[in-house]
C-alpha positions in Angstrom: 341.9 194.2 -37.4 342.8 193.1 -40.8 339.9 191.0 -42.4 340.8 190.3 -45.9 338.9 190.3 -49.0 336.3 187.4 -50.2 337.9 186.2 -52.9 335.7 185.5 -55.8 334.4 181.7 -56.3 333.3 179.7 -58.7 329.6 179.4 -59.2 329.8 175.4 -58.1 329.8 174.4 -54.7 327.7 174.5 -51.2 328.0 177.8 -49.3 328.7 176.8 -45.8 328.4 178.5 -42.2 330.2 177.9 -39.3 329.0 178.9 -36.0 331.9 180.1 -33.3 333.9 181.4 -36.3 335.6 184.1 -34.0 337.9 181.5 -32.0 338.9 177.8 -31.4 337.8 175.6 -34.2 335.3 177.5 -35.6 337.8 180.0 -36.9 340.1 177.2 -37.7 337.4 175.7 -39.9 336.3 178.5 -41.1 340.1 179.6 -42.6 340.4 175.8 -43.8 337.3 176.2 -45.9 337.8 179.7 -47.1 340.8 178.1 -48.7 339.0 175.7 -50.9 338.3 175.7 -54.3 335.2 173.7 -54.1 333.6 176.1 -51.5 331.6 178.5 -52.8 331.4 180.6 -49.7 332.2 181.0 -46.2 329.5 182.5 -43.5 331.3 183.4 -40.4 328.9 183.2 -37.4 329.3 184.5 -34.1 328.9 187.3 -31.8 331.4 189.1 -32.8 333.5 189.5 -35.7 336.6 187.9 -36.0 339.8 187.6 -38.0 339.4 184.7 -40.5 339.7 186.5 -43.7 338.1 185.5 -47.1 334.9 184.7 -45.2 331.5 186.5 -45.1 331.0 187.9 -41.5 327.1 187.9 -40.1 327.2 189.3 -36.4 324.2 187.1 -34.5 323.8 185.5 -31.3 322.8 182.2 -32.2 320.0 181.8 -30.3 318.2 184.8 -31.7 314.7 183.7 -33.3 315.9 185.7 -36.2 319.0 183.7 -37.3 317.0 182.2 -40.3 317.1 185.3 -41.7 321.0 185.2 -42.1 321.0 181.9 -43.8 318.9 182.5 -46.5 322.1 181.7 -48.9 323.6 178.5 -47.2 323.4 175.3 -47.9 325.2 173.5 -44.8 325.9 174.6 -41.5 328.5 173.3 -39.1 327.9 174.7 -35.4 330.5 175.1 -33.5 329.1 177.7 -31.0 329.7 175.8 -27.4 330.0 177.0 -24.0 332.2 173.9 -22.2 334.5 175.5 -19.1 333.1 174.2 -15.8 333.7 177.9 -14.2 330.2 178.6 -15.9 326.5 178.3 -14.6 325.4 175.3 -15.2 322.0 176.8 -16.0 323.6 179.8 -18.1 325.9 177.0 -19.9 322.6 174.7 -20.8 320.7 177.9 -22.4 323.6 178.7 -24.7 324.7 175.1 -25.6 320.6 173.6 -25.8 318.6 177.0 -26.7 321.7 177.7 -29.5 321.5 174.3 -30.9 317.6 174.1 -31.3 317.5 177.8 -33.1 320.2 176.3 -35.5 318.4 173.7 -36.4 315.1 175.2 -36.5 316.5 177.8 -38.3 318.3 176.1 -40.5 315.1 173.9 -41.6 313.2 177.2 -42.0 316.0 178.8 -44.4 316.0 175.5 -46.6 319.6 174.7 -45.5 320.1 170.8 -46.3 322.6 169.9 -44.0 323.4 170.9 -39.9 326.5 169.4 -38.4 326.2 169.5 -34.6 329.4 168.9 -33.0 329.0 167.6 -29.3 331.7 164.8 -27.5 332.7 161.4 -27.1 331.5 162.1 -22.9 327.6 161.1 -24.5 328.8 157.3 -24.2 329.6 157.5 -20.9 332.4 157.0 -19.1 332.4 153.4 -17.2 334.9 150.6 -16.4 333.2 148.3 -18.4 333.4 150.2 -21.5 335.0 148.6 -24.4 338.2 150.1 -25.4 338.0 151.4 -28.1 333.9 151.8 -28.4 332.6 151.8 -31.5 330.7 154.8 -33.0 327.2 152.8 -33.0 328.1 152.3 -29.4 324.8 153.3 -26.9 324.7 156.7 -25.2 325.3 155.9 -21.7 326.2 159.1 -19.9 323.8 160.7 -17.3 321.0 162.7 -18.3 321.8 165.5 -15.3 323.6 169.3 -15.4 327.1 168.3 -16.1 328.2 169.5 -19.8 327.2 165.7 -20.9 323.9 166.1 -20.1 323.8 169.2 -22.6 325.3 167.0 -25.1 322.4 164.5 -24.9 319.8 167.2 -25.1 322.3 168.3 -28.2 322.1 164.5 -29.4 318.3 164.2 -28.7 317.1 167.2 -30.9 319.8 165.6 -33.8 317.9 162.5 -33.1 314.4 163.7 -33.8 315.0 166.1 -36.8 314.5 163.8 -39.2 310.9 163.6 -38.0 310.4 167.2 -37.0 312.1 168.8 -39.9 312.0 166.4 -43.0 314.2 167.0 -45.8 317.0 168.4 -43.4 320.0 166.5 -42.8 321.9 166.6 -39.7 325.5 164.9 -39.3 326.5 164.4 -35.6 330.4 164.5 -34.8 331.6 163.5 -31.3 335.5 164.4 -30.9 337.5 162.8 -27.5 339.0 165.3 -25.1 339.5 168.6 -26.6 343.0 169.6 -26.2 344.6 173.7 -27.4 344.4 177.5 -26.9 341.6 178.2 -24.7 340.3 174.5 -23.7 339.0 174.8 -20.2 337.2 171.8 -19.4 336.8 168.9 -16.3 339.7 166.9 -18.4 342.1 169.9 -19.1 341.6 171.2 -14.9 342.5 167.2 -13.9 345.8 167.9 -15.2 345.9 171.2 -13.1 346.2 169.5 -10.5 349.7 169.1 -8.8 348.8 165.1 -8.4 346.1 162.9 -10.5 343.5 161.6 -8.6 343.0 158.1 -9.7 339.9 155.5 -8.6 341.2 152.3 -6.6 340.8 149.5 -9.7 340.1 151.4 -12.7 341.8 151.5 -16.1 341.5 154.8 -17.6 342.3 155.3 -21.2 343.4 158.6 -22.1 342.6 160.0 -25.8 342.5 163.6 -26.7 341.7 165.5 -29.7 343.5 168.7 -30.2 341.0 171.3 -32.2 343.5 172.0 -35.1 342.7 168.4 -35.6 338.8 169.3 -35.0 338.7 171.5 -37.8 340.6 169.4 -40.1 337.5 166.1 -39.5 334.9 168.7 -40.1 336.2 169.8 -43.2 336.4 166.5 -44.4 333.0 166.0 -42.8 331.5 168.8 -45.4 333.6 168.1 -48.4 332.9 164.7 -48.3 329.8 164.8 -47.3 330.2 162.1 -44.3 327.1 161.2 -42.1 327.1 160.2 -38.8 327.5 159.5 -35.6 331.2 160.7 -36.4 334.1 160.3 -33.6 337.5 162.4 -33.9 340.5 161.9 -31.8 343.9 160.9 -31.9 344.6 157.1 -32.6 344.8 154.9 -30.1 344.9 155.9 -26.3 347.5 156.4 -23.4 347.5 154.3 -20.6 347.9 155.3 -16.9 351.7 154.7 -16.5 352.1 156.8 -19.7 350.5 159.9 -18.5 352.6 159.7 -15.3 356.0 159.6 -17.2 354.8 162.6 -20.1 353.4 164.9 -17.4 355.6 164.3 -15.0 352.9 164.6 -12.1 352.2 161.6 -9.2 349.2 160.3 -8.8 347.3 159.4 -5.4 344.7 156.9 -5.5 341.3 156.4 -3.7 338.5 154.0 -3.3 335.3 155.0 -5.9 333.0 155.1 -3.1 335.0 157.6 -1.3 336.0 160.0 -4.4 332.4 160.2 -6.0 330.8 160.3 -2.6 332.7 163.2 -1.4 332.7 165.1 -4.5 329.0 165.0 -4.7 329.3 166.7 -1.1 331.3 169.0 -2.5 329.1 170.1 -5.4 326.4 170.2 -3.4 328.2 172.8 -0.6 329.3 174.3 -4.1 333.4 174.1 -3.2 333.4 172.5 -6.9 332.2 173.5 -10.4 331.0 170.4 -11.8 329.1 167.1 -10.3 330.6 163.9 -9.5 329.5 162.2 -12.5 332.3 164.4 -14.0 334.8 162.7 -12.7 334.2 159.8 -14.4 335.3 161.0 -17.6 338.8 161.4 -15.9 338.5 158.0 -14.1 337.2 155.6 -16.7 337.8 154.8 -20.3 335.5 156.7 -22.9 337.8 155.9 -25.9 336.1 156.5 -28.9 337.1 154.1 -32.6 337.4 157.1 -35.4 336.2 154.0 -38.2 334.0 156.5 -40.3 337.2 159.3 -40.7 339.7 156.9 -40.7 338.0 155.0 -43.8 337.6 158.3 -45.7 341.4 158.9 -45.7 341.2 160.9 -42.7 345.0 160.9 -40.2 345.4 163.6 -37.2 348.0 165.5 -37.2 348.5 165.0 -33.0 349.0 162.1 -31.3 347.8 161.1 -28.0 351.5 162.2 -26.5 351.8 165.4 -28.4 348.1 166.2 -27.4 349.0 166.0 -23.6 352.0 167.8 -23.8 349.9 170.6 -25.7 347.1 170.4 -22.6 350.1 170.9 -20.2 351.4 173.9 -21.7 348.4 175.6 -22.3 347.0 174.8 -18.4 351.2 176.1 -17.2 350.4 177.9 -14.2 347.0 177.4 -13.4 346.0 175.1 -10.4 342.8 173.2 -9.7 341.7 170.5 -7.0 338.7 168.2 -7.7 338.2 170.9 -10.8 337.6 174.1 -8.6 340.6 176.7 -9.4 342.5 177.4 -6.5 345.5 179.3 -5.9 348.9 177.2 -6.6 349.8 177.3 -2.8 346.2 176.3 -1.5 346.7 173.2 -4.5 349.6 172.0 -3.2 348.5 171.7 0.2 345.4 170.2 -0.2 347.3 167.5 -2.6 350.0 166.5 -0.2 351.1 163.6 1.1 347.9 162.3 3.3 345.5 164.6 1.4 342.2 162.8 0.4 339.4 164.0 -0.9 338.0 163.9 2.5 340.2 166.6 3.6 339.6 168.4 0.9 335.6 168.4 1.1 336.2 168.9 5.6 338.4 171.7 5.3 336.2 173.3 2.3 333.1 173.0 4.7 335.1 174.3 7.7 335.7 177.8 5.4 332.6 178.2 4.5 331.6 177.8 8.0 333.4 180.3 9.3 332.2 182.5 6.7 328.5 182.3 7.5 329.7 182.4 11.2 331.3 186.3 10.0 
């Protein structure tokens, strides 16, 4: 695996670390910032070494106790280390996304580092349908404090919260991009559109705005060069509406009543037939559209739009198939979308199966 050479810098300039340098946009921050004059040096993160090249490589889980220890030299730290597909334990997912964002930080303060930027998601305002569209990045943190992936991005938000107090002198910059969108993206909003029809609430509005992670990585660079503070939204501008993500993706929709959907997918969740709770599926039924002021003032454009970022999430999610989030196989998806299917069905025929099984 061909890693390059660290090209020599000149003496000016932060060093900075990015966690998750391996894949996704960690290693597509981590290349954009090798590339820059005014960047002393790279520190690659991750558990494994990667292919970025120009970068200094430091092998370490990030929640080892130890990390300080590797940071001795940096001066900012971006983490970018997340666990967010819904396939995972929620428990599992919490301990790397929490535990990995408190050693940072902690071990960042203890290494003198002067700035952490956490990167969590737009899902900490909630999703509601009396959000204002767009919200503004001062908005209040609405979404639930329970074991969906929002909940760890409040715990994430919390600990950015309190630093000041618990660690003075360190600096940390909160960035909350829309719905991630590009290679390896497996979240509630990508397995929606796995679906072979959209499940829609009876009387909601949903406004659709995605942020692809080439787009990420280009914010956070901007975020360190220019030394923005927070909170910091990223996503493309503007946002699709409902009749618009029907003509791009080409998929019908079937609509049900909110008491019905969110009733019977907390059913679900709790028979475990799907991955994530109900409160999930607000994020793909309500607007949680996110103003990108701070960026947009600094000079800041995305390279996607809102379009181009859907028709990226359907490529990438070509082939897979998933009902109310769980995976299923393409001919099992079909049926239990078809004409008549409700999420009723869904959650009696799901209990029926696993019936039987105990019944075996």
């Amino acid at each position: 695996m061909a890693t390059g050479k660290v090209r020599p810098r000149r003496s000016k300039g932060p060093v900075v670390a990015v966690t998750g340098a391996a894949a996704g946009a960690g290693r597509l921050l981590a290349a954009r910032l090798a590339e820059r004059e005014d960047i002393r040096k790279v520190v690659a993160i991750d558990g494994h070494r990667g292919d970025v090249p120009g970068v200094t490589w430091r092998v370490v889980d990030i929640r080892d106790p130890l990390l300080s220890n590797r940071l001795s030299d940096v001066d900012v730290i971006v983490h970018l280390d997340l666990e967010r597909s819904p396939e995972l334990d929620p428990r599992e997912r919490r301990t790397h996304n929490v535990r990995g964002a408190q050693t940072v930080v902690t071990a960042a303060a203890a290494a003198r580092v002067r700035r952490v930027v956490l990167v969590t998601s737009a899902m900490v305002y909630g999703a509601a349908p009396d959000n204002e569209v767009p919200l503004p990045e001062d908005a209040p943190l609405r979404a639930e404090a329970n074991e969906s992936i929002a909940g760890d991005y409040l715990e994430i938000e919390e600990l950015a919260a309190s630093a000041a107090t618990v660690h003075p002198g360190l600096d940390v910059t909160v960035v909350r991009p829309a719905a991630l969108v590009g290679p390896g993206i497996d979240t509630v909003v990508t397995r929606h559109f796995e679906a072979p029809r959209l499940l829609s609430v009876k009387g909601s509005t949903p406004g659709w705005q995605f942020c692809h992670v080439e787009d990420l990585a280009s914010a956070l660079e901007l975020v360190v060069a220019e030394e923005l503070t927070g909170p910091i939204g990223v996503g493309c501008d503007g946002w699709l509406g409902t009749e618009e993500v029907t003509e791009i993706s080409g998929k019908r929709g079937f609509e049900l009543p909110a008491a019905l959907t969110f009733g019977m997918a907390q059913r679900l969740h709790r028979l475990g037939m799907t991955p994530a709770p109900a409160t999930d599926l607000h994020y793909v039924a309500y607007p949680w559209v996110v103003d990108c002021a701070r960026l947009r003032e600094a000079g800041w454009k995305p390279l996607y739009d809102n379009a181009t970022a859907l028709r990226v999430l359907l490529e990438e999610s070509s082939g897979r198939h998933a009902v109310v989030g769980r995976r299923v196989g393409g001919k099992e998806a079909t049926m239990a979308t078809a004409a008549g299917a409700t999420v009723a069905a869904i959650g009696a025929a799901a209990a029926i199966r696993r019936a039987r099984r105990r019944r075996r």
